[in-house]
C-alpha positions in Angstrom: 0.0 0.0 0.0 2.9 2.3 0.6 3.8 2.2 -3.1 0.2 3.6 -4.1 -0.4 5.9 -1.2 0.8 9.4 0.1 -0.3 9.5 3.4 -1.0 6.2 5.6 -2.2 5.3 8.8 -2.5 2.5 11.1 -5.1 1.1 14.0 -5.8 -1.7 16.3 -9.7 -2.7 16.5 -10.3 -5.4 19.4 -14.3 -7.3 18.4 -15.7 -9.7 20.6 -15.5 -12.0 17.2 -12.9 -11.2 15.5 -13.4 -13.5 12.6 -17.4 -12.6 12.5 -15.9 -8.8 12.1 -13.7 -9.7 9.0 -16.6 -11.5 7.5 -19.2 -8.9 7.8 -16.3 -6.2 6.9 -15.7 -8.0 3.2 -19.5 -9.0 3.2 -20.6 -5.4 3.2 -17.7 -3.7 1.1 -17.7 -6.3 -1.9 -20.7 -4.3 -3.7 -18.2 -1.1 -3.1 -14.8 -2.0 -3.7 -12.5 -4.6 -4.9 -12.1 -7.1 -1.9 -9.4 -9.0 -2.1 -9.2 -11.7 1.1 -6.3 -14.7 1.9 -7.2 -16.1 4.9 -7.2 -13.6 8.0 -5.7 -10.9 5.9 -8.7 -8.6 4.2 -7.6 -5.9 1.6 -10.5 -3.3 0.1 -9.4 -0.8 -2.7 -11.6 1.4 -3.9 -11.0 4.6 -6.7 -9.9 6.7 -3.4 -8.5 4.1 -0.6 -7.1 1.0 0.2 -7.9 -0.7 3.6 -5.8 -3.4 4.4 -7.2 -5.5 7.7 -5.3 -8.8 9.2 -6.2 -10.6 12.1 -4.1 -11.2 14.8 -4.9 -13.2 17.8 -8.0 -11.2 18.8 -8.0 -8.1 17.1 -7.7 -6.3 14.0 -4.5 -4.4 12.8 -6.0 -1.8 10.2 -3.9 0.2 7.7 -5.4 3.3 5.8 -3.8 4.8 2.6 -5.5 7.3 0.6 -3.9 10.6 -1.7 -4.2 13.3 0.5 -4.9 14.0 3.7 -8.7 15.4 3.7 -9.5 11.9 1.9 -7.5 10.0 4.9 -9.5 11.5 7.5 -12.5 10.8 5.9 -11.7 7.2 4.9 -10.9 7.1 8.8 -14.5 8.3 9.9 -16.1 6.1 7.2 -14.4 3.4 8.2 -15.0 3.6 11.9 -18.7 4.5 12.1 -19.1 1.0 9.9 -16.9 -1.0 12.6 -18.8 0.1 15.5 -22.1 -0.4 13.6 -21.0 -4.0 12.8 -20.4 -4.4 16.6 -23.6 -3.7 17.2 -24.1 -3.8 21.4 -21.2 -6.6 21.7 -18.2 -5.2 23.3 -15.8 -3.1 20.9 -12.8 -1.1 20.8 -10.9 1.1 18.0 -7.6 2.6 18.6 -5.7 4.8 16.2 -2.3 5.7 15.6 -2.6 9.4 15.6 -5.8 9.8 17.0 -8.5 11.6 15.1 -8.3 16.0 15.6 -11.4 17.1 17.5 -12.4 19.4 15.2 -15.8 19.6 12.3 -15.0 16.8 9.6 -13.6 18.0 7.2 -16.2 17.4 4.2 -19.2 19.3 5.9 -20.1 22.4 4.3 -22.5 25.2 5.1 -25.4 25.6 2.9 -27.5 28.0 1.6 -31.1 27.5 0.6 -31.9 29.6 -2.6 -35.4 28.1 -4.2 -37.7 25.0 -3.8 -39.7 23.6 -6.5 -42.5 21.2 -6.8 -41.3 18.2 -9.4 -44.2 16.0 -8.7 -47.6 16.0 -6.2 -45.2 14.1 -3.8 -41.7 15.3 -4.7 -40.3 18.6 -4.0 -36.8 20.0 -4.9 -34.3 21.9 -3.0 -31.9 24.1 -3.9 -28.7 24.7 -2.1 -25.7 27.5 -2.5 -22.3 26.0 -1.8 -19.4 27.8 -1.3 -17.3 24.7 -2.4 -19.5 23.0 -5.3 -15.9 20.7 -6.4 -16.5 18.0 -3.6 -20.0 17.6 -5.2 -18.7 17.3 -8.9 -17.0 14.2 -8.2 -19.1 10.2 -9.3 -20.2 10.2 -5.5 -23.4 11.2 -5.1 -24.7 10.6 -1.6 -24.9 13.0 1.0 -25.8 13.7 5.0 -28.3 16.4 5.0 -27.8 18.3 8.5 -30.9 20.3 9.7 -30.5 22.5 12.9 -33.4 23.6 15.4 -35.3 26.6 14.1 -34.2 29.6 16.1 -30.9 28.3 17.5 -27.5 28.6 16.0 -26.1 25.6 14.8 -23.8 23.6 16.2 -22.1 21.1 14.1 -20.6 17.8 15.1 -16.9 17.1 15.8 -14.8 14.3 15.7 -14.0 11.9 18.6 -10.8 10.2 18.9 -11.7 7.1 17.5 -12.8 8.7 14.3 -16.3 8.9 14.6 -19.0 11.8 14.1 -19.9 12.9 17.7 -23.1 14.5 17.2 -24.8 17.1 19.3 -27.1 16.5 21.8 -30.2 18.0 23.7 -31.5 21.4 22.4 -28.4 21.2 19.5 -29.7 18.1 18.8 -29.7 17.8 14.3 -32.0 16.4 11.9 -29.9 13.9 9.9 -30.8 12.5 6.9 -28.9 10.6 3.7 -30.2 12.1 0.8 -29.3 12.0 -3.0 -27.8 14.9 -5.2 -30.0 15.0 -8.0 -28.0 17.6 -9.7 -25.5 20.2 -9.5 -24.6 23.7 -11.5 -21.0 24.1 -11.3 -21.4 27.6 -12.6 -23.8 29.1 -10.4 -22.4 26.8 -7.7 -25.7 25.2 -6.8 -26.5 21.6 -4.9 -30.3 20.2 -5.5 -31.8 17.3 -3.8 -35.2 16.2 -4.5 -37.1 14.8 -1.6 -39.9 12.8 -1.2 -43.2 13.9 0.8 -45.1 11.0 1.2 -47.6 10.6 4.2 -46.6 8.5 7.1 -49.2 8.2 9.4 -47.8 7.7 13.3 -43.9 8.2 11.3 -41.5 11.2 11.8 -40.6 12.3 8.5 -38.4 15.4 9.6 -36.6 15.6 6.3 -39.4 15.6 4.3 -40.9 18.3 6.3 -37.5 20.4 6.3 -38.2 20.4 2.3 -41.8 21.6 2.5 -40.9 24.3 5.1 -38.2 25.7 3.7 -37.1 29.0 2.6 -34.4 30.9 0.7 -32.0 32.1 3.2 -31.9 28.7 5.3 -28.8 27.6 6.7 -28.3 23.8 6.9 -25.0 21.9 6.0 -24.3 19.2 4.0 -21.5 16.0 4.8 -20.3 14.2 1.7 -20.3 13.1 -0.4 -20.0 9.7 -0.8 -21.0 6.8 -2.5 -23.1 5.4 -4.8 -22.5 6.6 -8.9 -23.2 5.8 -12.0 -21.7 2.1 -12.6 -19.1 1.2 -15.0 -21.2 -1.4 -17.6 -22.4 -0.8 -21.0 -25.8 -2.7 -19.9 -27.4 -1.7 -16.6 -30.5 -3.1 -15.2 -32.3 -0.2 -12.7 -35.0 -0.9 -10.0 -36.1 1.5 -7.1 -39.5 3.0 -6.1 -39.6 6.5 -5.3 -36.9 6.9 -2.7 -34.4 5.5 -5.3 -36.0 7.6 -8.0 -33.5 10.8 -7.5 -30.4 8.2 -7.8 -32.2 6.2 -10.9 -32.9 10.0 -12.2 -28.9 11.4 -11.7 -27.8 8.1 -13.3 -30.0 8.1 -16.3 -29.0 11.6 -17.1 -25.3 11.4 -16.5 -25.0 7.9 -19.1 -23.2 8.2 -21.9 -24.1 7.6 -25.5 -23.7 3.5 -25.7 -24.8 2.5 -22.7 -27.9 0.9 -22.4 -30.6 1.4 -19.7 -33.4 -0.7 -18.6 -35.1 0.5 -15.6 -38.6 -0.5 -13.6 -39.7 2.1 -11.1 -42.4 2.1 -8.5 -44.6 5.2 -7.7 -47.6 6.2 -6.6 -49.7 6.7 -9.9 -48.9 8.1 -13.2 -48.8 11.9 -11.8 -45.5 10.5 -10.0 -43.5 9.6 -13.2 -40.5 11.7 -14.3 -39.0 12.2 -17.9 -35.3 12.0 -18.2 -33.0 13.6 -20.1 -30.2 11.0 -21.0 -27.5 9.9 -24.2 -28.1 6.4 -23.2 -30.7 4.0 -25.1 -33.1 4.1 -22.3 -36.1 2.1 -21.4 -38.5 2.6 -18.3 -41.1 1.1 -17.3 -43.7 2.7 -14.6 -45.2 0.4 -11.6 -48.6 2.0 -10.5 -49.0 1.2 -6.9 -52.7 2.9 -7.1 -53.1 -0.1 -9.0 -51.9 -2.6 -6.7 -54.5 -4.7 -4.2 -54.3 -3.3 -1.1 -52.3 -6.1 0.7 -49.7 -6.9 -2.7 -45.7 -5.7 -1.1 -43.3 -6.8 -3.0 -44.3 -6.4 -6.9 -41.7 -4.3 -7.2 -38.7 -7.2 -6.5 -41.0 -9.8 -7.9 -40.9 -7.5 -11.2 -37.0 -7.4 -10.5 -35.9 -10.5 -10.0 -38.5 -11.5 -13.3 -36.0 -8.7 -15.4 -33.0 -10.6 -14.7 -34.1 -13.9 -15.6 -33.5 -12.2 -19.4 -30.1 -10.3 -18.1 -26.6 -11.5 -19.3 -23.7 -11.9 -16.6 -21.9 -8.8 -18.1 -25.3 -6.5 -16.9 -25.0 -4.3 -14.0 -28.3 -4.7 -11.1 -28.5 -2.0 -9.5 -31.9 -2.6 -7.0 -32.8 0.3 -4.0 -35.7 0.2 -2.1 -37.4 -1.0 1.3 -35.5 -3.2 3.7 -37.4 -6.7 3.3 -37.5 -6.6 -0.3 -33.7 -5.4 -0.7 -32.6 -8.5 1.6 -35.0 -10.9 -0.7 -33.5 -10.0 -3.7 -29.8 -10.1 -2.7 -30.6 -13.6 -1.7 -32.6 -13.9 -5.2 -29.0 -12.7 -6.7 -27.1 -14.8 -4.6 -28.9 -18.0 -5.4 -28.4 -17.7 -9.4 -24.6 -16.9 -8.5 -24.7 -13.3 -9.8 -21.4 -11.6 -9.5 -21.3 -9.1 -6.7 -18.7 -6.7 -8.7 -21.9 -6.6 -10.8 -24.9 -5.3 -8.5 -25.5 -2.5 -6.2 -28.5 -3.3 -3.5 -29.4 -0.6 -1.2 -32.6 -0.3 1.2 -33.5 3.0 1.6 -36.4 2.5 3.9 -38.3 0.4 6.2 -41.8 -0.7 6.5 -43.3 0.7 9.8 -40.0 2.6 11.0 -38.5 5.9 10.1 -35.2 5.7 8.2 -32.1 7.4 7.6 -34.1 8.8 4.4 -37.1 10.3 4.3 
């Protein structure tokens, strides 16, 4: 790793399993980076880092390289805020060479908003001014959207030594949400995300209603971005209901000429379809949940895991939508041996709970 990388650094993570840790670590980052793994040793390289994990006796030694020094300590929080979610409530430590600087992460920006518009009954877009726009311009194109408390100044979260986000608390407390960028206007330096406002009876949806309350001159701040992007196949297969629909929308639009596009989306009713703009020979077709009996979940995977029946092993699946019926069809995938360097599934929500998105 020292042969690719600039700047380097090196932990010790101590799991109650170790092995169950190195498993679920190459589990969850094969659908976003090449995993490499021999035995106890683990390497993950992606366009922007290289993680090399070994196991030794009962822990983890972790080494970090990355370009520059802004993408280290971002690797670093990334990294860390997936170890201690893998650990769950078991017992779990992380200890870092140079311990993280308690200071706002690096990649959070103030925002500005400038203008909302209404995209569909049940989708409304919001426009943001960035000082920065060149962290947006990059293939990521997922992002933390960080609401403060009406009427108090913001405080933003700092890093703890470990490497994690330590987020305010109490009155300071911040709406966070993982959101899509839908577009962005390098020249007037603008940000828009499109959000979804969909009822949920006895379910906060405090993102949502950020985006129907808001008003130019509204400070927020964005954290990102990161992941997600437009694969690298000349054939992609796309499914998603409307919480994937900004993503499906970004990556139609942004695919070149010869690349071919077959997408199946789920919304409400036909007032809820979209018309992209896209090079790509694209196809779409529209799932009507007005339609639907009032007790039918799961068209939309049935629908998907139907598609790629007729897909060839070279086609991308890309697949984003609510929990149960993302976990189903990564099994579905699994079971007809579908290359995981070829599919992208993503749950974006979760039936009778409020979710990271909204």
């Amino acid at each position: 790793m020292t042969a690719h990388h600039d700047f380097l650094l090196s932990g010790l993570a101590r799991p109650a399993h170790v092995d169950a840790m190195l498993d679920e670590i190459c589990e969850h980052f094969v659908e976003h980076a090449d995993v490499h793994r021999d035995l106890g040793v683990a390497t993950l390289h992606s366009d922007d880092w290289t993680i090399e994990i070994a196991r030794e006796d009962d822990l983890l030694r972790i080494a970090l390289g990355c370009d520059s020094e802004e993408e280290l300590e971002a690797t670093r929080t990334m990294f860390a805020e997936h170890l201690y979610y893998f650990a769950g409530d078991k017992p779990f430590s992380l200890d870092w060479a140079r311990p993280a600087p308690q200071i706002t992460p690096a990649n959070l920006q103030e925002v500005t908003v400038v203008s909302t518009a209404v995209i569909t009954p049940k989708m409304r877009r919001v426009t943001f001014a960035c000082t920065d726009v060149k962290p947006f311009l990059d293939h990521h194109m997922h992002v933390r959207l960080l609401v403060p408390p009406r009427g108090r100044k913001p405080r933003w979260p700092a890093l703890k030594e470990d490497g994690r986000i330590g987020w305010p608390t109490g009155e300071d407390a911040l709406v966070v949400r993982i959101y899509t960028i839908r577009s962005v206007d390098a020249e007037k330096g603008h940000v828009s995300i499109d959000f979804l406002q969909h009822p949920a009876e006895g379910i906060a949806t405090p993102g949502a209603d950020f985006a129907r309350d808001a008003k130019p001159g509204d400070r927020v701040a964005l954290m990102g971005p990161g992941g997600g992007g437009l694969p690298d196949a000349e054939r992609i297969f796309l499914a998603g209901d409307e919480s994937a629909l900004p993503a499906i929308a970004r990556m139609a639009e942004e695919a070149p000429e010869g690349v071919t596009l077959q997408a199946i989306i789920e919304v409400e009713d036909a007032a809820e379809e979209q018309v992209f703009q896209t090079a790509a020979n694209l196809s779409v077709r529209w799932l009507h949940r007005s339609a639907y009996a009032a007790d039918d979940v799961g068209l939309l995977r049935r629908e998907a895991c139907a598609a790629v029946e007729g897909l060839d092993d070279d086609s991308f699946v890309w697949f984003a939508c609510e929990k149960d019926d993302v976990r189903a069809f990564k099994a579905y995938l699994a079971a007809r041996g579908r290359k995981r360097r070829k599919q992208y599934c993503a749950w974006y929500w979760e039936r009778g709970a409020a979710a990271t998105t909204d």
